[in-house]
C-alpha positions in Angstrom: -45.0 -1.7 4.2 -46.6 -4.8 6.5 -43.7 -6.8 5.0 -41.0 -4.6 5.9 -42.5 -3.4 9.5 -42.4 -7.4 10.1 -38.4 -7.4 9.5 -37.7 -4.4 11.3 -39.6 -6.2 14.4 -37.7 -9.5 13.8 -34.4 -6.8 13.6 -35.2 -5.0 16.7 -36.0 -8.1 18.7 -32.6 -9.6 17.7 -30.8 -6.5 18.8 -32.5 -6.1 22.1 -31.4 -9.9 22.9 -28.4 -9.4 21.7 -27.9 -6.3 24.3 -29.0 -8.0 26.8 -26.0 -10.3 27.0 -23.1 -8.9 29.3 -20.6 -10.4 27.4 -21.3 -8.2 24.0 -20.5 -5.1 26.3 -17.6 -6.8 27.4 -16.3 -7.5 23.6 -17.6 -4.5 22.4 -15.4 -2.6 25.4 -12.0 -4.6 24.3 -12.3 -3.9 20.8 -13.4 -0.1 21.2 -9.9 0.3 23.0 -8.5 -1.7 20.2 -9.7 0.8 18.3 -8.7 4.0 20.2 -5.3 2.4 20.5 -4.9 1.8 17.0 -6.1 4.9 16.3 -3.5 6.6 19.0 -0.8 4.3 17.1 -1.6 5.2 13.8 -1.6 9.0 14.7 1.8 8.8 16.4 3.4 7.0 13.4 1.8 9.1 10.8 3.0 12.3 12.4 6.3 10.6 13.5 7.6 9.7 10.0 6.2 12.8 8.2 7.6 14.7 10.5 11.1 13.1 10.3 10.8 12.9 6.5 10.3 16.8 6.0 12.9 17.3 8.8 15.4 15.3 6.8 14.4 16.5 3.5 15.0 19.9 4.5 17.8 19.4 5.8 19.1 17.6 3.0 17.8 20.7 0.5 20.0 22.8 2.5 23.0 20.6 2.3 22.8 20.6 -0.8 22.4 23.9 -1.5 25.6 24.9 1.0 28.3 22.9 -0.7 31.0 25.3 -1.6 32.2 25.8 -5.5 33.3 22.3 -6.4 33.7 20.0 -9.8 30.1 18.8 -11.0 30.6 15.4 -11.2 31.9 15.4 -7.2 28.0 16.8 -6.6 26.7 14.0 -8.5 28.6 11.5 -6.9 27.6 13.5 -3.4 24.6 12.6 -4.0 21.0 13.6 -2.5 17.9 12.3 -1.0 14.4 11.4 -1.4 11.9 11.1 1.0 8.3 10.0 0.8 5.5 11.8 3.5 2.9 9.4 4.3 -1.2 10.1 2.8 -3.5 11.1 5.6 -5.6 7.8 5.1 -2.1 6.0 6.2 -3.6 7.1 9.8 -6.0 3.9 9.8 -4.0 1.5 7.1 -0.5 0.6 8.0 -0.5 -1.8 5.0 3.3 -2.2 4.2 3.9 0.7 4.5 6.3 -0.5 8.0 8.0 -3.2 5.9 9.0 -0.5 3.1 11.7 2.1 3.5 10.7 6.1 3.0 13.7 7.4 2.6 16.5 6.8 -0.5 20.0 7.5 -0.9 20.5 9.1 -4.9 24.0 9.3 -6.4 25.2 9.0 -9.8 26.3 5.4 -11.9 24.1 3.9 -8.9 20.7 2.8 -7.7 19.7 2.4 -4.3 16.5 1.2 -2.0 14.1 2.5 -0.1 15.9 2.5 3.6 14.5 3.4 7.4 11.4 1.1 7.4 9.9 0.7 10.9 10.1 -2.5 10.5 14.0 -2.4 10.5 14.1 -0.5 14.1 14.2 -2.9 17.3 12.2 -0.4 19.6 9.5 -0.2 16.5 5.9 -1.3 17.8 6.2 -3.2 15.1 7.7 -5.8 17.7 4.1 -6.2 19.8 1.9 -6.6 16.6 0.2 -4.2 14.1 -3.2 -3.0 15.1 -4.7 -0.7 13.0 -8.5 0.8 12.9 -8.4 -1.0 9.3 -6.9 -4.3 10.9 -10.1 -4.2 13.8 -12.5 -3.1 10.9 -11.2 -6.2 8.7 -10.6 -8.9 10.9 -11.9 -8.4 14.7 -15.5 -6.7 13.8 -16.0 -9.9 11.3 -15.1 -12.6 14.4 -17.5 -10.4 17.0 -20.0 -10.5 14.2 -20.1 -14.1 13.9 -19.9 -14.0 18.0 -23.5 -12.2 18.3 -24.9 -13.5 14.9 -24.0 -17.3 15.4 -27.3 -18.1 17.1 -29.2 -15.8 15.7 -31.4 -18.2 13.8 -30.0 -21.4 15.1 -31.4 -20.6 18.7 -34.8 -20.3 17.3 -34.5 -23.8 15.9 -33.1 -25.1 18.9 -35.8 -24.0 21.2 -38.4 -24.8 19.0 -39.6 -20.8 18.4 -39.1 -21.4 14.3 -42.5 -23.0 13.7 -43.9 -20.4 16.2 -43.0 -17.4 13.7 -43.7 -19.8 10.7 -47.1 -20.1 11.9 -47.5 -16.2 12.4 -47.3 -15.9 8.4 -43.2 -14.7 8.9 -41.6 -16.5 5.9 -37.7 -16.9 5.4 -37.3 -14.0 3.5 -38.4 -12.0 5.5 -36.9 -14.1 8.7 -33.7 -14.0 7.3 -33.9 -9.9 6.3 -35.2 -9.4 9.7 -32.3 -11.4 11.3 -29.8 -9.7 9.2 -31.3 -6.6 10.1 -30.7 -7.4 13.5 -26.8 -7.9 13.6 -26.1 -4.8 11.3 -28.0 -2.8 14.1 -26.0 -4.2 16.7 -22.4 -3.6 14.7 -23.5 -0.2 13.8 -23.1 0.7 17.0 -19.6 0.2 17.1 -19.2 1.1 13.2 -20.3 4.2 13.4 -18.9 5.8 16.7 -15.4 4.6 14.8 -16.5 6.0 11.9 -17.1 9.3 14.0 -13.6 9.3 15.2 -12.3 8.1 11.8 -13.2 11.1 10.0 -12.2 13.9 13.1 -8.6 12.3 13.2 -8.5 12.6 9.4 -9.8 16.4 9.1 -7.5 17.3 11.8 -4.5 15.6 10.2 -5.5 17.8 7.4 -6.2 21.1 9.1 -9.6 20.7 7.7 -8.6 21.4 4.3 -8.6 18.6 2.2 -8.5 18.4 -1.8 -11.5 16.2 -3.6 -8.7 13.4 -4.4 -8.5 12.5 -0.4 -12.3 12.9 0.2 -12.9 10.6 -2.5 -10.5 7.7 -1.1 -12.1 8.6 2.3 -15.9 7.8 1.3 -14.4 4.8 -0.7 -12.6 3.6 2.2 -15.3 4.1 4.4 -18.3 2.7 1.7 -16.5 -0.7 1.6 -15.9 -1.2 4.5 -19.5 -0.9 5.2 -20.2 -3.2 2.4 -17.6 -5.7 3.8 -19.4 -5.7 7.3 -22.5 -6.3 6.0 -21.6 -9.4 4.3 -20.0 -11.1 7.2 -23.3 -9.6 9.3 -25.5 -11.6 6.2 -22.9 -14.9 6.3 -23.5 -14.9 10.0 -27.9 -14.8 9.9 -27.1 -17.8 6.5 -25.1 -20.1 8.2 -27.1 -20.0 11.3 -30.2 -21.0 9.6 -28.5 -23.6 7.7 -27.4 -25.2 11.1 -29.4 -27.6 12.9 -27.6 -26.3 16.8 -26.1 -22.9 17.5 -22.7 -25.2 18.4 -22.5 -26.4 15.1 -23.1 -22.6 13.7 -20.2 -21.3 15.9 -17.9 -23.9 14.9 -18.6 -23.6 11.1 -18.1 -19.8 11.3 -15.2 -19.8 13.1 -13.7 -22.0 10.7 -14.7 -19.4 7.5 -13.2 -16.9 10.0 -10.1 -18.4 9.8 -9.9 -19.9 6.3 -10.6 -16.0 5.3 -8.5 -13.8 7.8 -5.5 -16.0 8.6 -4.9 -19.2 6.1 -6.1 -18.3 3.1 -4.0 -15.0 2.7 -0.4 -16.5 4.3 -1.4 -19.5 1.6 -1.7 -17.3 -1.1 0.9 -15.1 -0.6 3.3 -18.6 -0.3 2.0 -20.1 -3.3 2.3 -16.6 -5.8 6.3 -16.8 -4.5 6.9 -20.1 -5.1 5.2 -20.0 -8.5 6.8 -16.9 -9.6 9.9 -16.5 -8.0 12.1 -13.9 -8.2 16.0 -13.2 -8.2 17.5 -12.5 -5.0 18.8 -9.3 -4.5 22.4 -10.2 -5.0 21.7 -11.6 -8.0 19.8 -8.9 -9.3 22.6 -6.3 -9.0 25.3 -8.9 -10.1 23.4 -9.3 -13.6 22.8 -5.6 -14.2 27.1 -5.5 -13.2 27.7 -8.0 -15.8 25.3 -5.8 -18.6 26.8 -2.6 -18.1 30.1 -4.3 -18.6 29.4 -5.9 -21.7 27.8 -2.7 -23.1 31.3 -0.5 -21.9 33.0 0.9 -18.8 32.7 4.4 -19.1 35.6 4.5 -15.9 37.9 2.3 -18.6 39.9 4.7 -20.7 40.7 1.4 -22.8 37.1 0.0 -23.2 36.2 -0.4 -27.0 33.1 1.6 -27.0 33.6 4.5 -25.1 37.3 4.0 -27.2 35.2 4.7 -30.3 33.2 7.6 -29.2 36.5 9.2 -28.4 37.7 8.3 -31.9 34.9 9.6 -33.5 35.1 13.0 -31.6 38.4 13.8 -32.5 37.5 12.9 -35.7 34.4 14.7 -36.1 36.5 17.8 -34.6 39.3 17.4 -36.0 41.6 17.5 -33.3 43.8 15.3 -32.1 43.3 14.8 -27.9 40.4 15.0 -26.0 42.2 18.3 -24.1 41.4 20.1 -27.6 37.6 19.1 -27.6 35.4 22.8 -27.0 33.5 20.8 -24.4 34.6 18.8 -21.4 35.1 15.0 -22.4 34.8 13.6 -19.0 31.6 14.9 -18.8 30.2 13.3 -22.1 31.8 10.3 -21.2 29.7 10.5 -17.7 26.5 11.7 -19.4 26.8 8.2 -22.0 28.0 5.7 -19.2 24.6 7.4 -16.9 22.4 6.9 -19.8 23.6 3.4 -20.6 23.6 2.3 -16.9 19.8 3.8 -16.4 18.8 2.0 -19.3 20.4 -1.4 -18.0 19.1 -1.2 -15.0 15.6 0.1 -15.8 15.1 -3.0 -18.3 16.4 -5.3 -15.7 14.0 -3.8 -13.0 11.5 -4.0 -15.1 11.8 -7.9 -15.5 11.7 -8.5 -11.7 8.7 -6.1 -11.8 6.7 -8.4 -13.7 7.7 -11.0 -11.6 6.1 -9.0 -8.5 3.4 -8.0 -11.1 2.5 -11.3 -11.4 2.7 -12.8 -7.7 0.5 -9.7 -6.8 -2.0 -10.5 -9.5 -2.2 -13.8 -8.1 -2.8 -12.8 -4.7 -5.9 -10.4 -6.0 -7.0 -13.1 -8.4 -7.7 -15.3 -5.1 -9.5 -12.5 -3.5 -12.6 -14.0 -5.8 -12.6 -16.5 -3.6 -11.9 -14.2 -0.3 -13.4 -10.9 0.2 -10.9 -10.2 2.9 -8.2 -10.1 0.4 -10.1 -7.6 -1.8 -10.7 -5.5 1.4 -7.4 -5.4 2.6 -6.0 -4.9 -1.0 -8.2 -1.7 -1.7 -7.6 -0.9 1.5 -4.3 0.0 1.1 -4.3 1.3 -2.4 -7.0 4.3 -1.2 -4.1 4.7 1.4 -1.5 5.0 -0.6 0.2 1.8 1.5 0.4 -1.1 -1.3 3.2 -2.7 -3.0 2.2 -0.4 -6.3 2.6 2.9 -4.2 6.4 1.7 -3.4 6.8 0.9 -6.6 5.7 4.5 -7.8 8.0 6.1 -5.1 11.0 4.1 -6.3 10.3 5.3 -9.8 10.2 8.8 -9.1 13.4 9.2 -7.1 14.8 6.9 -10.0 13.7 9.7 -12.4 15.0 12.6 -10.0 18.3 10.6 -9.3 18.9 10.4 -13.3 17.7 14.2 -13.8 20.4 15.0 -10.8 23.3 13.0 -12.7 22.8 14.4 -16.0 22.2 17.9 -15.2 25.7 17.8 -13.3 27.3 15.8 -16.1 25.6 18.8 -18.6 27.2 21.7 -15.9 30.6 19.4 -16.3 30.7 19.4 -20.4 29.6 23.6 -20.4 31.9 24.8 -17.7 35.0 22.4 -16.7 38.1 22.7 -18.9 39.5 19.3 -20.6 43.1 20.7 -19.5 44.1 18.9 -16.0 45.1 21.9 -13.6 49.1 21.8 -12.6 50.0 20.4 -8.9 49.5 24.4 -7.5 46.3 25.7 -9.4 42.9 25.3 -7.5 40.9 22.5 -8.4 38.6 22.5 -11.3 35.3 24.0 -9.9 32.0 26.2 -10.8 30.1 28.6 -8.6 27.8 27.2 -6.2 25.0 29.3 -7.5 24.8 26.0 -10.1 23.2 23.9 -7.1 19.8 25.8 -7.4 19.1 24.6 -10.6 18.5 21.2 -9.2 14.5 21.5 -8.1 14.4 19.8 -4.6 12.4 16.1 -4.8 8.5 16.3 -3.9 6.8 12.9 -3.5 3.5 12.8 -5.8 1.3 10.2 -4.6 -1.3 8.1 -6.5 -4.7 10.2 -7.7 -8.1 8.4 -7.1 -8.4 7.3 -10.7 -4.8 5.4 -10.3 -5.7 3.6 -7.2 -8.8 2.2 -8.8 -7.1 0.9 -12.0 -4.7 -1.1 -10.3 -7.7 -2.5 -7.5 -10.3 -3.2 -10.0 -9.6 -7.1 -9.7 -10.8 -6.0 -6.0 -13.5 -4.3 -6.6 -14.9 -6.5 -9.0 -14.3 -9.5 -6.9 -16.5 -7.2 -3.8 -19.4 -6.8 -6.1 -19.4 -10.3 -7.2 -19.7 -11.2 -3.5 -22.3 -9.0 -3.0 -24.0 -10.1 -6.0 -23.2 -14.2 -4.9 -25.2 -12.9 -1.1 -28.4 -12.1 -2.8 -28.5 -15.6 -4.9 -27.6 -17.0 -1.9 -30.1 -15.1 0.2 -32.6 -16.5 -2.4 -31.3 -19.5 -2.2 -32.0 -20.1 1.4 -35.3 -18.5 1.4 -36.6 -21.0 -0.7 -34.7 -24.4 0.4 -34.6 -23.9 4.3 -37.1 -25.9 6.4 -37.7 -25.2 9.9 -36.6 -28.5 11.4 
């Protein structure tokens, strides 16, 4: 109890120096309206593009439900759309979520991306910077921490005060607790108050219900977080005792402050693309052109395959034109050329998945050498912002898109005579009433157990760091001197 009362003393003396400079108020003011800004920001967006997205999914429901009696395979090449509501937790992590579209176009015998990005809009925000409260949590809170923590131990060397406390019977251990102590106090105070306004936003964006899944991500998001603070507070206290002049402590920090927040990540990210680089997009759709084509042209009434399905149902029937077939040719035809084109492309995206799969395991593999990277990755798989929740979104319009085309094609082979209607008779058509079938397209976003199988590279790689600041922390207590 003696030992720990002497840390909290060493803690609260820190603190009350540090609040005694004018400038922390000063820094602590610019990055609390950082923060309300970003928060403001994040709000507006959130509700912006959720409200646009149900807006335009609505709307898109009913226009598909209006069309008038018409030929099946006209629906399925009128397509639908599929848009994607942000999570709640989006509110605080942008992640790239701006760069990726929310919205896709889905027709039959073709598959489109994600469109309407922020990003892509010229009056965007975008165009002044990105500041979210998870951009000030991850990279401005770490800086002002090594801006109150730099001299924290350094200072006492330089005016001679080490020996002083030395001599008291105050060893390192407990010096360097004490002192860490100290600058968690101090960023507490501007943790917390965020944290405050963190959670209020987030309840109110949910009406104040919200399902276990989102509190979960929410305590996650908020726990490390904490945990990623407190390491930069404990880097801070370490390299300030390992420096012989607070100067020299400054300069060193700012330089792991940079190598961490700014070079190392636009490195990696450089070095996982050049290493594994995939196909431009061009190329991409021009080899899944050239497979389809191989395999048959289901719009080719002379292409050899879909010439020896025909074959074989007229055998297999025993008729002698497709016209005599009980079911409506076109439409088989259109249900094999959709299944053959799905399974083309799906292989093919598959490939170039793996190619992202891989340049994105890179980027996380280096987070065992920078815990911003494993903060920032986490961060934006409990948000529902990362590369993998894209992914998942294009994969589940994919699967609605394909359920859409067939399910026409199906209405087209039941209902549609093979016999071509003469110049005067109405077109071929079945009653609107058909369109209902179609469910309309609901976004499912990644559960809590999803998120952290894809990010446990990150969270190992936290813990590691955590574990690496106690050895360290050992380390020092034993091999520091007070000269």
């Amino acid at each position: 109890m003696k030992t720990l009362h002497l840390e909290f003393l060493i803690a609260n003396h820190l603190k009350n120096a540090i609040l005694k400079n004018k400038a922390f108020y000063f820094i602590t003011l610019f990055i609390g309206a950082l923060l309300l800004y970003a928060a403001f920001s994040g709000w507006e967006n959130y509700t912006s593009q959720n409200e646009t997205s149900e807006k335009y999914q609505h709307e898109s429901r009913e226009d598909w439900l209006s069309n008038p009696d018409k030929n099946p395979h006209r629906m399925a090449h009128y397509g639908n759309f599929a848009f994607r509501k942000s999570s709640s937790l989006s509110v605080f992590e942008f992640g790239m979520e701006p760069f990726f579209g929310n919205a896709i176009f889905l027709e039959a015998h073709k598959q489109n991306t994600a469109n309407f990005s922020e990003a892509g809009f010229s009056n965007s925000m975008l165009r002044f910077g990105e500041i979210s409260i998870a951009m000030v949590l991850q990279i401005l809170l770490p800086l002002l921490i090594f801006f109150i923590g730099f001299n924290s131990v350094a200072a006492e060397r330089e005016n001679g005060t080490l020996k002083l406390l030395f001599s008291q019977g105050i060893n390192w251990k407990q010096l360097l607790i004490g002192k860490i102590l100290g600058v968690v106090s101090v960023i507490m105070l501007l943790f917390i108050p965020t944290l405050l306004v963190l959670v209020l936003l987030w309840l109110f964006l949910q009406d104040f219900t919200i399902s276990v899944d989102e509190m979960l991500k929410m305590l996650l998001f908020i726990a490390f977080h904490f945990i990623y603070l407190i390491f930069f507070c404990a880097i801070a206290v370490l390299v300030s005792a390992a420096s012989k002049t607070s100067k020299k402590a400054l300069i060193s920090l700012i330089g792991i402050w940079l190598v961490f927040t700014i070079i190392l990540p636009r490195t990696t990210q450089a070095i996982g693309a050049y290493i594994y680089e995939a196909p431009s997009k061009i190329r991409f759709n021009s080899d899944i052109e050239k497979d389809i084509l191989k395999q048959g042209d289901s719009h080719n009434p002379n292409d050899l395959h879909y010439k020896a399905i025909k074959d074989s149902l007229l055998a297999l029937y025993k008729v002698d034109s497709v016209q005599q077939l009980p079911f409506n040719y076109s439409g088989f035809i259109m249900t094999e050329g959709e299944k053959i084109s799905s399974k083309i492309y799906n292989q093919h995206l598959e490939i170039l998945l793996k190619v992202y799969e891989k340049q994105n395991r890179f980027s996380k593999t280096v987070s065992f050498f920078n815990p911003y990277i494993a903060i920032k990755n986490l961060s934006m798989g409990l948000s529902t912002t990362d590369y993998d929740s894209y992914i998942d979104f294009q994969k589940q319009a994919e699967d609605y898109r394909y359920t859409m085309a067939q399910k026409m094609n199906a209405l087209q082979i039941k209902y549609i005579s093979n016999k071509k209607p003469a110049a005067t008779d109405k077109p071929l058509a079945i009653s609107k009433e058909h369109w209902a079938d179609l469910e309309e397209f609901h976004y499912e976003p990644k559960d809590i157990r999803d998120v952290l199988k894809s990010e446990i590279i990150s969270i190992i790689s936290i813990i590691l760091w955590i574990s690496l600041l106690f050895v360290l922390l050992r380390i020092a207590a034993k091999n520091l001197k007070a000269i």
